[in-house]
C-alpha positions in Angstrom: 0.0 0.0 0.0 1.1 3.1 -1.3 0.4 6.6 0.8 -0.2 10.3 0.0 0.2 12.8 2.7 -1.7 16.4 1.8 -0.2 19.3 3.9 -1.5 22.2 4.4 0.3 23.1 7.4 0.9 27.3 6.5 -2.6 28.4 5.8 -5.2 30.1 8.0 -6.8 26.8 8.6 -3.8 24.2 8.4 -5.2 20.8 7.5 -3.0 17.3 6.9 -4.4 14.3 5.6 -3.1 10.6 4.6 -5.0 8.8 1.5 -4.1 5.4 -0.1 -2.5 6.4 -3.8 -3.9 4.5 -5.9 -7.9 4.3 -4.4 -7.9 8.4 -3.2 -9.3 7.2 0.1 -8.9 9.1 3.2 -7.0 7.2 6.0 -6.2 10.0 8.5 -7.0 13.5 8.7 -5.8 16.0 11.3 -7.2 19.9 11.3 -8.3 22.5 13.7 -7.2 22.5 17.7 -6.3 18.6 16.9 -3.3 19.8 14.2 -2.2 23.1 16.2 -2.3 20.8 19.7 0.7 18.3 17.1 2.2 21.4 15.7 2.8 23.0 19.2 4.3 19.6 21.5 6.9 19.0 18.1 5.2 16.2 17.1 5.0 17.8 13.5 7.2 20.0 12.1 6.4 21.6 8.7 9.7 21.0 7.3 9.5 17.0 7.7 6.9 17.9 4.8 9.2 19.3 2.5 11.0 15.9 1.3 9.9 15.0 -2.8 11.4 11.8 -2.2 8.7 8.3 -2.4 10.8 6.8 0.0 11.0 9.7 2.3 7.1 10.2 1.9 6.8 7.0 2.9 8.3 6.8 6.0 7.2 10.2 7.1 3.6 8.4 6.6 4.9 5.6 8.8 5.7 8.1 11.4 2.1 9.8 11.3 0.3 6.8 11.6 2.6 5.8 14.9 1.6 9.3 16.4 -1.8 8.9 15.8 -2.0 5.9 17.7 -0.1 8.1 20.6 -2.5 9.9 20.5 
């Protein structure tokens, strides 16, 4: 299984989201006090989000789905 992350971390209303590639669907989806509670402890950092990279995607995918079980 292949993921997408979305970012939107530098807008008004900042919105992140993890989809399965190749079907569109939605898997995860942070936004509002939720994403600005992750963005404040560290536990996101917009510039993890600035890799290109499949592989580095990837894993940065694996990471969000560990810190939403933390959660």
């Amino acid at each position: 299984m292949t993921f997408q992350i979305n970012a939107w971390l530098e807008q008004p209303n900042p919105t992140l989201s993890i989809s399965e590639k190749s079907s569109g669907l939605m898997l995860l989806q942070w936004q509002g006090a939720q994403l600005h509670r992750l963005l404040s402890k560290g536990g996101l950092v917009a510039e993890d989000f600035r890799h290109h990279g499949e592989n580095q995607q990837q894993a940065l995918a694996r990471e969000l789905f560990l810190l939403c079980c933390q959660e």
